[in-house]
C-alpha positions as CSV (number, residue, x, y, z in Angstrom):
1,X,105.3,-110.1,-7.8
2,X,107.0,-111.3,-4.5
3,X,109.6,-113.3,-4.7
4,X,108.5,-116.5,-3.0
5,X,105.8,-116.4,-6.0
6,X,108.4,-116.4,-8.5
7,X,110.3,-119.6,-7.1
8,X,107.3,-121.3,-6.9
9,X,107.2,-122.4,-10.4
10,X,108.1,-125.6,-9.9
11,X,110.8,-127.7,-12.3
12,X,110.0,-125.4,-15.0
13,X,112.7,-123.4,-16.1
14,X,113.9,-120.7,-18.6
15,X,116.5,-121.4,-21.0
16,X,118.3,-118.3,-19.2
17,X,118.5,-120.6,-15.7
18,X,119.1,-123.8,-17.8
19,X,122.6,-122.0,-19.0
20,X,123.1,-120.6,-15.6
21,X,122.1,-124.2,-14.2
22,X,124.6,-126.5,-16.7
23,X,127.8,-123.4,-16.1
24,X,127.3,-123.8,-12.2
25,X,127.0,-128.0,-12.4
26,X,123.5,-128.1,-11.2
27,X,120.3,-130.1,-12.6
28,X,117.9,-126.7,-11.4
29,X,118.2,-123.1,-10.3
30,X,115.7,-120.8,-9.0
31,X,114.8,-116.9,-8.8
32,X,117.6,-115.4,-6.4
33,X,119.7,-118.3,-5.7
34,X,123.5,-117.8,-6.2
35,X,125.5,-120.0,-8.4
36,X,129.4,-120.1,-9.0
37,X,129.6,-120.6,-13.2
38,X,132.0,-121.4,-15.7
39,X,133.0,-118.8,-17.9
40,X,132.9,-119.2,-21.3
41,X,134.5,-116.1,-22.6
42,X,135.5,-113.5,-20.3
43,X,136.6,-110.3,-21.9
44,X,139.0,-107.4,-20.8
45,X,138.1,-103.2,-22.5
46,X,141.3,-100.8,-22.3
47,X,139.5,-98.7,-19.7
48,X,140.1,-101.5,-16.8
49,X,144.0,-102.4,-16.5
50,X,142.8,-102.3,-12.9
51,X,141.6,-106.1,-14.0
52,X,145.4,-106.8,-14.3
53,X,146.6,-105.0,-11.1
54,X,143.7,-107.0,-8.9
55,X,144.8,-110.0,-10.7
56,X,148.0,-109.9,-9.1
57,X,146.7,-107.8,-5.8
58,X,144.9,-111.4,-5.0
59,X,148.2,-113.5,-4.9
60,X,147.4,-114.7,-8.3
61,X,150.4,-115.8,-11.1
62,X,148.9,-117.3,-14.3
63,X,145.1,-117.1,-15.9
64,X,143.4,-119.7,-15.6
65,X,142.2,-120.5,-19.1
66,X,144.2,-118.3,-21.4
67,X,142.0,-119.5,-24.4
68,X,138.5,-117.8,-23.0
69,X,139.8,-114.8,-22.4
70,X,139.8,-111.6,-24.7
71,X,141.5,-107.7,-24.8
72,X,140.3,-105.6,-26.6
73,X,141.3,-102.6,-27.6
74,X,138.2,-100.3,-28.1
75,X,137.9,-97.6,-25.8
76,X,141.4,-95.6,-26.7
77,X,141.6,-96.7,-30.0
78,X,144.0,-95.1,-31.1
79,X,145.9,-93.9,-28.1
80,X,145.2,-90.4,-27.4
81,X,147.2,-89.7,-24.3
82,X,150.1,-91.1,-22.7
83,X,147.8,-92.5,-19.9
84,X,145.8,-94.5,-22.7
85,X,149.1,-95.6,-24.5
86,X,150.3,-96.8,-20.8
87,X,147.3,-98.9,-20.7
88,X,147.4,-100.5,-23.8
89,X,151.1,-101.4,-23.7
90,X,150.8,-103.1,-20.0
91,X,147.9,-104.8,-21.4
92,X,149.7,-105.9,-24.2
93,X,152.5,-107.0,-22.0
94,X,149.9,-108.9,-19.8
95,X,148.3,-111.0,-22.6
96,X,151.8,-111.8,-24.3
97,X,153.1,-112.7,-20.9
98,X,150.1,-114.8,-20.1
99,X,149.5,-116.8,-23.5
100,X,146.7,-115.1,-24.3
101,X,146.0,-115.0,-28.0
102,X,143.0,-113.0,-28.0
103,X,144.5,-109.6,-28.0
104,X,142.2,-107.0,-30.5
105,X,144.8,-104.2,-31.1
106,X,143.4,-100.3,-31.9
107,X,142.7,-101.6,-35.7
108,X,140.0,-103.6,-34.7
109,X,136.6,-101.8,-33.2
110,X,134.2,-102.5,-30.4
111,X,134.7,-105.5,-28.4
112,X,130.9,-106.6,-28.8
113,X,131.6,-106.3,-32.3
114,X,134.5,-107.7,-32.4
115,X,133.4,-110.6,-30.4
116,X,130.8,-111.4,-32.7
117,X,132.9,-111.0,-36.2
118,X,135.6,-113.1,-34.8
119,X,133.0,-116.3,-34.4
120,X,133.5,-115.9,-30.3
121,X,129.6,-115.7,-29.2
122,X,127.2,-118.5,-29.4
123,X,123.9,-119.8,-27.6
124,X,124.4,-121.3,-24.4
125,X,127.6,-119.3,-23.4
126,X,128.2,-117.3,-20.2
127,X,130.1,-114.3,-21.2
128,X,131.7,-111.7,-18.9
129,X,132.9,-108.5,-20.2
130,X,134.1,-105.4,-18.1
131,X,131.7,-103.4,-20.3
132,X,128.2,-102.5,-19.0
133,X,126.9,-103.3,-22.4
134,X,127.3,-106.9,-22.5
135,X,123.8,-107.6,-22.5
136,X,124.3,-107.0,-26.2
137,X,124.8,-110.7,-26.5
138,X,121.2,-112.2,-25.5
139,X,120.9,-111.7,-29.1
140,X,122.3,-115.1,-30.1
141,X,120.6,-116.6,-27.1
142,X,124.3,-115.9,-24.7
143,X,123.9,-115.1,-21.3
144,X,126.0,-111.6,-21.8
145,X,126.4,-109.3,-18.5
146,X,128.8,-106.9,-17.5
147,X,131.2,-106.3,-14.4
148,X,134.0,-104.4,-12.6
149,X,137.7,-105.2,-12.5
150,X,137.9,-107.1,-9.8
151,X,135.2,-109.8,-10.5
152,X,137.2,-109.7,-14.1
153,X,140.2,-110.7,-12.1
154,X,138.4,-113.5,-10.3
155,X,137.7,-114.7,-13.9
156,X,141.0,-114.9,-15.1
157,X,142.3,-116.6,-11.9
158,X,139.8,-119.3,-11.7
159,X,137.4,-119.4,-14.5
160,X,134.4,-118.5,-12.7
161,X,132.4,-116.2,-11.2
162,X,129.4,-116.3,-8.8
163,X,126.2,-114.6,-10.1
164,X,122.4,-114.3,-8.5
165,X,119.5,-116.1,-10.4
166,X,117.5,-113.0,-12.2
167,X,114.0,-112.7,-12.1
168,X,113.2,-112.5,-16.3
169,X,110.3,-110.3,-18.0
170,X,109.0,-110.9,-20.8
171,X,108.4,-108.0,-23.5
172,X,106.4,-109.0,-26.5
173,X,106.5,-107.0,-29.8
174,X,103.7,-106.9,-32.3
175,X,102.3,-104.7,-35.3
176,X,104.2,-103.4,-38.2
177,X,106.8,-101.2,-38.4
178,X,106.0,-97.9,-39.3
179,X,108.9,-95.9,-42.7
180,X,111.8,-94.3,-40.5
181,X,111.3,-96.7,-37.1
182,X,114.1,-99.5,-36.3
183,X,114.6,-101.4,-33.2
184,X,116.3,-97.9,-31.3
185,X,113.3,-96.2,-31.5
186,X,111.0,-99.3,-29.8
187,X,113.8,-99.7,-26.9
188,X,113.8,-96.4,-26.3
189,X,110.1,-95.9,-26.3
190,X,110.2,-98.9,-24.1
191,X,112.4,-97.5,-22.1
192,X,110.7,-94.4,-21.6
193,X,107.8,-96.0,-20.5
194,X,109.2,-98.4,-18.1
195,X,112.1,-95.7,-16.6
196,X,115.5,-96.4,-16.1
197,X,115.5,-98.7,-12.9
198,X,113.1,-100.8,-14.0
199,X,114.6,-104.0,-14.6
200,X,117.7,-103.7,-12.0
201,X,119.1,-106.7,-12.1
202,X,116.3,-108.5,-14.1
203,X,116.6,-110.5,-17.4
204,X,115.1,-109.2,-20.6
205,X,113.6,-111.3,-23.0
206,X,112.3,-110.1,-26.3
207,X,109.7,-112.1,-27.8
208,X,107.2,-111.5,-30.5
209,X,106.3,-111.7,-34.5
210,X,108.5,-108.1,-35.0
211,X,111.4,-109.5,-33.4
212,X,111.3,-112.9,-35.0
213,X,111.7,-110.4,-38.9
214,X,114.5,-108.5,-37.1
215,X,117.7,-108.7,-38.5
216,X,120.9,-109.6,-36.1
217,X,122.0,-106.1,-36.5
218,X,119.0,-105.0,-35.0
219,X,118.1,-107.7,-32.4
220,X,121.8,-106.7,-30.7
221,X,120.5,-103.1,-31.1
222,X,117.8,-103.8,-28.9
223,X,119.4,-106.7,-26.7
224,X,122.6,-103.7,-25.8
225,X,119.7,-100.8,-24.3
226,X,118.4,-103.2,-22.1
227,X,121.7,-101.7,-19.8
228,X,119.8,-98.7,-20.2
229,X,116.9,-100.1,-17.8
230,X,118.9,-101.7,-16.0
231,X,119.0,-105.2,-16.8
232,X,121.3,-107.7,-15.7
233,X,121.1,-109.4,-19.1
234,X,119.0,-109.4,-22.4
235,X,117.4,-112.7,-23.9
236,X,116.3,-113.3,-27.7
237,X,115.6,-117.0,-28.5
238,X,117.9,-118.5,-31.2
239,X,115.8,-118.7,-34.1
240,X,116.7,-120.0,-37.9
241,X,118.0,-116.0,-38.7
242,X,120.8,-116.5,-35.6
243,X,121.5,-119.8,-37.0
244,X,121.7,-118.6,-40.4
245,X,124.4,-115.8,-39.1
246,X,126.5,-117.9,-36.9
247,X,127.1,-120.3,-39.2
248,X,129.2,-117.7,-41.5
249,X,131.0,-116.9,-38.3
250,X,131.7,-119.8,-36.1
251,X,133.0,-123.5,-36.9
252,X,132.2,-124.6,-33.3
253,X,129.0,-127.0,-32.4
254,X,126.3,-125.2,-29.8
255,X,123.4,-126.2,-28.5
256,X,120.2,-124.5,-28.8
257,X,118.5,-124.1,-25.5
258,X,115.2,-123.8,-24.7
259,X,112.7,-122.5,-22.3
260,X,110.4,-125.2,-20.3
261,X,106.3,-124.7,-22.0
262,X,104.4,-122.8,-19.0
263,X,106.9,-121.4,-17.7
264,X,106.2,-118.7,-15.5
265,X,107.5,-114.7,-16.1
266,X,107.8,-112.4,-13.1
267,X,106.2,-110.5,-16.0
268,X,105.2,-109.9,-19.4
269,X,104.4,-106.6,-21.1
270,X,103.1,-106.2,-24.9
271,X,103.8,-103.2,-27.4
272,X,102.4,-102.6,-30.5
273,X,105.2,-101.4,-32.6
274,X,102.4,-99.9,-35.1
275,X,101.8,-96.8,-32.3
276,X,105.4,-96.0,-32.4
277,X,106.9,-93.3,-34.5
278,X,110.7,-92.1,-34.4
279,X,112.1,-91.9,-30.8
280,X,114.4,-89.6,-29.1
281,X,116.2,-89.8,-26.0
282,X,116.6,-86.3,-25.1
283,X,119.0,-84.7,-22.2
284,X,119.6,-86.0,-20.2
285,X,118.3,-89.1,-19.2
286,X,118.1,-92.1,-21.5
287,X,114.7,-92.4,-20.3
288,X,113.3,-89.1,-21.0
289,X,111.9,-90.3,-24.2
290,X,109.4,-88.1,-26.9
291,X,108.1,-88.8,-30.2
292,X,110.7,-87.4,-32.4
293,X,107.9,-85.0,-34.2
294,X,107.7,-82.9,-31.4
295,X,111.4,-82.1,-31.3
296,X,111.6,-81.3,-35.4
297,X,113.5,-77.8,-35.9
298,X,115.6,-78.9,-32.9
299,X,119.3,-77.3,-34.4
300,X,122.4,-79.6,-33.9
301,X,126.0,-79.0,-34.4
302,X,126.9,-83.1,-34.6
303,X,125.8,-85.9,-35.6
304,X,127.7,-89.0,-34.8
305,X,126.7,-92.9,-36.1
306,X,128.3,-95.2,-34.2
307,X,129.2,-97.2,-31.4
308,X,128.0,-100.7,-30.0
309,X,124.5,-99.9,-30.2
310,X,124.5,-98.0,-33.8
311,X,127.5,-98.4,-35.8
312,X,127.2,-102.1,-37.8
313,X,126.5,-102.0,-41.4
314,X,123.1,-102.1,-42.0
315,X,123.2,-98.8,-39.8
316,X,125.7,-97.5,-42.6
317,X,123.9,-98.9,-45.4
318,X,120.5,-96.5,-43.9
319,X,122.9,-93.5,-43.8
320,X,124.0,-93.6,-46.9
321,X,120.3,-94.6,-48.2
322,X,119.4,-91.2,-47.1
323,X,122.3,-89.2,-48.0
324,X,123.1,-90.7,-51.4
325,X,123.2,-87.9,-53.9
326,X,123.0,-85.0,-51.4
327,X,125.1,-83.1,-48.7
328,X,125.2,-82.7,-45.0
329,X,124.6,-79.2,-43.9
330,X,127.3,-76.9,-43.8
331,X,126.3,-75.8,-40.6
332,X,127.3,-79.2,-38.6
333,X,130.2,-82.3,-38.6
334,X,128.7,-85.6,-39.5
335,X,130.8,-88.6,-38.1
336,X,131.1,-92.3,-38.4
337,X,132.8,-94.6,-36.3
338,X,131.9,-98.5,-37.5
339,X,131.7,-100.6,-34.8
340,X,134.3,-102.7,-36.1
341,X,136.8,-103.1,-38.6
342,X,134.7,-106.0,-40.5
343,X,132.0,-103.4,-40.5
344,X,133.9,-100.9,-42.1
345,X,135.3,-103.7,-44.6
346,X,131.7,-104.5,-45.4
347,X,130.7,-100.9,-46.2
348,X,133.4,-100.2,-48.2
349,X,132.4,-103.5,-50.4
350,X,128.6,-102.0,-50.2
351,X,130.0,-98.3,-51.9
352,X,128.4,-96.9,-48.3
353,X,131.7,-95.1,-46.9
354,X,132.4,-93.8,-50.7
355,X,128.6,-92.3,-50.5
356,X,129.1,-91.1,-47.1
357,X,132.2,-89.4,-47.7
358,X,130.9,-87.9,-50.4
359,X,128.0,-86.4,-48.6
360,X,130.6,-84.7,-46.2
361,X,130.5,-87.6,-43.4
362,X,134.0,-88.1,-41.4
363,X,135.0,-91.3,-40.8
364,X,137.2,-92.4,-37.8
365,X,138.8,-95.6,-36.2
366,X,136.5,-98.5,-35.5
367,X,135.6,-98.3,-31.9
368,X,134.1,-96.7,-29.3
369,X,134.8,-92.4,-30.6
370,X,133.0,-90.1,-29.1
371,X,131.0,-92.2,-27.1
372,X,132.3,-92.1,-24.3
373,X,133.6,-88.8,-24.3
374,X,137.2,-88.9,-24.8
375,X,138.5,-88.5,-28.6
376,X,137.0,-88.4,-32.1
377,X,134.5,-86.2,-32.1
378,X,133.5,-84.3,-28.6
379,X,131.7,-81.3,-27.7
380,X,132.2,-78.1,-27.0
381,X,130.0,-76.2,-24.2
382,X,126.9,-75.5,-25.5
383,X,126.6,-77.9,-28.4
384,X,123.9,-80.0,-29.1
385,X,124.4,-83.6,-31.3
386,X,122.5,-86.6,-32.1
387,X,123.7,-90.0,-31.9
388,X,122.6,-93.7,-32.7
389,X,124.8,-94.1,-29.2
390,X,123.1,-95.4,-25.7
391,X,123.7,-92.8,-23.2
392,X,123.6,-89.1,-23.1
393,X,124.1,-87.8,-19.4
394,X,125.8,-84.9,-19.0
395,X,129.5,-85.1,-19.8
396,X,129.0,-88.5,-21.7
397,X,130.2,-87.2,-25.2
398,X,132.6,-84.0,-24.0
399,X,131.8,-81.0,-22.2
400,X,129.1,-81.2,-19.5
401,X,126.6,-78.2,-20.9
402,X,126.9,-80.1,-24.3
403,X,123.7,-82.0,-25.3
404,X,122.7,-85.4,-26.4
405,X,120.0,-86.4,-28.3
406,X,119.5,-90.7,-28.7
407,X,117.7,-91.7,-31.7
408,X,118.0,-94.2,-34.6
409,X,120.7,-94.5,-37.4
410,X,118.0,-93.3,-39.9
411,X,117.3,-89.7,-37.2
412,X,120.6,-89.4,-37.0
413,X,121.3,-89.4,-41.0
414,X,118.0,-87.3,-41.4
415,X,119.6,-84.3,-39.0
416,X,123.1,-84.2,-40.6
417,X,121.1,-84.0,-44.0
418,X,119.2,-81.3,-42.1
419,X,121.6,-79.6,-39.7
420,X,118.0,-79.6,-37.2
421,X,116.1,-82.6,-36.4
422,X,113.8,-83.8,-38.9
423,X,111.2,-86.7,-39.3
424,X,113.5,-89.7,-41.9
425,X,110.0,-90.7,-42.4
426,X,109.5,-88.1,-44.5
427,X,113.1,-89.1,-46.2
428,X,112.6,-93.3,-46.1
429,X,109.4,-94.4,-47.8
């Protein structure tokens, strides 16, 4: 749909412009149109002390608002290399330095994790994070999005940041789940059908009767693959089940905003969940997406739960569901990083890690792991995993003729139980 369509809508406006309109001072905001906003929450990973060094490259001495911003240690937690301890020790010199109290140490898991445990996301909010994932947060109805160092370093110098007006689809979910299908496998049938590039710089709203029944856990599962499609950000409405959850986590009054009736989508899609089985995301392109039943017999040497996209508890609690009683094959490594260290707290309390353990999983430092390819749990040349993680280009979790299969926490379980891909249909009834 052209673009002079799109801003042809008149005063109606999505809750998505409304936040953009009340960070940037404006009564209205339109399709393309650039608008300087307040930050909220800006947060800083341990991959980008380049955030620090363009900081100071631009002439600038102290952060502007100390209290909204974040470090956290996720990425290299633990250190693992001199180069990763460097980086966490200037960044922990940084924050002391600069009053900021907001400083997650290597005990503490994966910023958009952490973010959300620590009561720091909320409806309404802009939040900047130098962590392509950010669009995690549309879950609680935040405007989440993620960007380089240096647009960090603007943050922490004057509290804001220019950003373009997205154009914002619509994807409607309806039907009933099928036994052994979560909120992975839709995205990344979703995905698969709609490629990699199709919502480049777009919002992503999910809508629908299935998501309205999704749990938090799994609305943030979906909200974090939008990245994969390209999205700029990721929208779910807040709803009585995000109220219900923030309430536990956050002592702060919000507002609830919503979208104008008749508002007009650049465009709206509709799946019905009931024609989806278990997904895959096979190597290696997250969009090179198959029904998981034509892959079964597929041998694996890892399985790894984790990560921002897989790793909370109910993901745990489905792991240990299937593996309760029994053993991983003896033919592959089964490991778990929780996303956080609240996670981990939880599943401890739940008797998941003791039932894991006991089934032969591994379980590592809250954070990112293998994920991203650089400790806890890499690959060798010519080894194949599975992982409940969002990306699996060559390279991403070790050596670049490894393999990476993307599927749900409940695949992922089923294959370690296996040591080959298998249908946890057949396992969850």
């Amino acid at each position: 749909m052209p673009t002079d369509q799109l801003d042809s809508k008149g005063d109606k406006m999505h809750a998505i412009e409304k936040i953009l309109a009340r960070a940037a001072g404006q009564d209205l905001v339109s399709t393309g149109q650039i608008v300087n906003c307040r930050v909220d929450l800006a947060e800083v990973n341990d991959l980008y002390p380049q955030a620090i060094f363009s900081f100071y490259e631009m002439g600038a001495k102290k952060v502007h608002s100390p209290d909204s911003l974040t470090f956290i240690f996720d990425h290299y937690a633990p250190a693992s290399s001199i180069h990763q301890a460097e980086n966490h020790k200037l960044m922990r010199s940084f924050c002391h330095d600069q009053g900021i109290k907001l400083l997650f140490d290597v005990d503490c898991g994966v910023c958009h994790q952490v973010m959300v445990d620590h009561g720091l996301v909320f409806p309404g909010m802009i939040l900047i994070a130098t962590d392509s994932h950010t669009t995690t947060h549309g879950a609680f109805g935040a405007f989440g999005t993620g960007v380089g160092a240096t647009d960090l370093a603007v943050i922490m110098a004057t509290g804001h940041l220019w950003l373009k007006v997205p154009q914002i689809i619509q994807i409607n979910l309806s039907g009933r789940l099928s036994p052994g299908v979560y909120a992975k496998d839709i995205i990344l049938h979703i995905i698969g059908e709609l490629g990699a590039d199709y919502a480049i710089y777009k919002a992503v709203e999910f809508a629908g009767p299935v998501v309205d029944k999704w749990s938090v856990s799994e609305r943030m599962a979906l909200c974090n693959m939008t990245t994969e499609m390209g999205a700029k950000t990721a929208y779910i409405q807040p709803d009585k089940v995000t109220i219900d959850f923030l309430s536990k986590k956050i002592n702060k009054s919000f507002d609830i905003i919503e979208t104008d009736m008749d508002f007009k989508y650049a465009e709206e899609l509709f799946f019905d969940v009931s024609r989806i089985g278990p997904q895959l995301g096979i190597p290696h392109s997250v969009d090179n997406v198959r029904p998981l039943a034509q892959l079964v017999g597929t041998k694996i040497h890892q399985a790894f739960l984790g990560s921002c996209t897989g790793g909370r508890a109910e993901d745990i609690a489905v792991a240990a569901r299937i593996l309760e009683g029994k053993h991983i094959s003896p033919d592959i490594r089964f490991v778990v990083a929780p996303a956080s260290k609240q996670v981990f707290l939880d599943a401890l309390r739940h008797g998941d890690v003791e039932k894991l353990v006991a089934a032969g999983a591994s379980f590592v430092t809250p954070g990112c792991a293998a994920c991203l390819g650089t400790h806890q749990g890499i690959l060798a040349a010519g080894e194949v995993c599975i992982a409940s993680t969002n990306r699996n280009f060559p390279g991403r979790m070790g050596h670049v003729k490894s393999s990476i299969y993307l599927g749900s926490p409940a695949s992922v379980a089923a294959a370690a139980l296996a040591g080959q891909i298998i249908d946890p249909s057949e396992i969850i009834k």
